[in-house]
N, C-alpha and C positions, 0 to 999 in steps of 0.2 A: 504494500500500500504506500502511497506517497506520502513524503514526509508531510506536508500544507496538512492534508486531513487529518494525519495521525494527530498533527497539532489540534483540530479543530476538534477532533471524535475525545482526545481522552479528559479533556476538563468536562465534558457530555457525560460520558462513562463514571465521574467520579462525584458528579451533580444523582446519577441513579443507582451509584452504587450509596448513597447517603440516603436516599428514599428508603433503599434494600433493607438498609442498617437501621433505620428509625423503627420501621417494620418491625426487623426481629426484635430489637429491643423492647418493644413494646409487648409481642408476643411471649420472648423465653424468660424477663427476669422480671424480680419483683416490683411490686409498686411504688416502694421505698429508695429503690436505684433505679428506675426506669427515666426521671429527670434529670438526676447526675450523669447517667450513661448517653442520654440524647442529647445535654448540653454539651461535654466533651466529642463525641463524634462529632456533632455540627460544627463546633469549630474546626475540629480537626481536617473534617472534608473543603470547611472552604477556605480553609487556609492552603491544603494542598491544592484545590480549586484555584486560588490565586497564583500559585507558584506555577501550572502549566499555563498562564495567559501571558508569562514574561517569555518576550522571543532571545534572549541571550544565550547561548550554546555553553560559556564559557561563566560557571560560579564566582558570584564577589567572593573575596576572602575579607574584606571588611569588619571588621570585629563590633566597632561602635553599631553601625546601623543594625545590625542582627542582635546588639544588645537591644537598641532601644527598641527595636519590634519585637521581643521575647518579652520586656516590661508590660508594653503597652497591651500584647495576647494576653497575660498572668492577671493584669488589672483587668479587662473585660472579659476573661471565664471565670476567675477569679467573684469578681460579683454576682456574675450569674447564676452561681454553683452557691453563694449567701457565706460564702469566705472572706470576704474585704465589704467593710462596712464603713464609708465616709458618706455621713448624709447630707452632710455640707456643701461635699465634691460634687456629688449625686444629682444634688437639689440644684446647682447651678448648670451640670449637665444638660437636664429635665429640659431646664428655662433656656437652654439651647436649640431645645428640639430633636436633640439627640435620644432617640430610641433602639428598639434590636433592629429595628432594620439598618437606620445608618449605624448600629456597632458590627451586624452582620458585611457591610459595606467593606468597613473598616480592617474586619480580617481579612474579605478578598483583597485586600490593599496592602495588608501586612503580606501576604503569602507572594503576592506579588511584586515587591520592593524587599523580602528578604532574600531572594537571590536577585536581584536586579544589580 
């Protein structure tokens, strides 16, 4: 298969392998990790989501920017998961308009600028 499509088919592939995974999650484990185990995949898939939309062949080795993008994922699964509590922080987030869609955003942007 050519390389264009392979590029285009596998961030495709890993948008329904995350369907796949919410699915079973929901099906094999309990009720008490079924939210912990959907928030970590979710990130997990669109963070790898982001990392196949970067056309770079060749990995940064840049330490800083893959620091600050490992912060900035820990602080938004980190909340979502009710492990990091600033209501402060939070509260003036809010009043930005900043929700899970633009923090979902945001990790396709992480996944995508951590090898860039």
């Amino acid at each position: 298969m050519d390389k264009k499509y392979t590029r285009w088919i596998l961030p495709l592939l890993i948008l329904l392998a995350l369907g796949l995974a919410l699915r079973i999650i929901e099906g094999i484990f309990p009720v008490e990790f079924q939210s912990a185990l959907s928030t970590i995949a979710t990130a997990a898939s669109l963070f790898a989501f982001g990392m196949f939309l970067t056309n770079n062949k060749k990995r940064s080795s840049g330490w800083f920017k893959k620091l600050l993008v490992s912060f900035v994922m820990l602080i938004i699964v980190g909340k979502r998961l009710g492990w990091i509590e600033f209501d402060v922080f939070w509260t003036y987030i809010n009043d930005l308009g900043i929700n899970q869609t633009i923090q979902n955003a945001v990790i396709i942007y992480c996944g995508w600028i951590f090898f860039d």
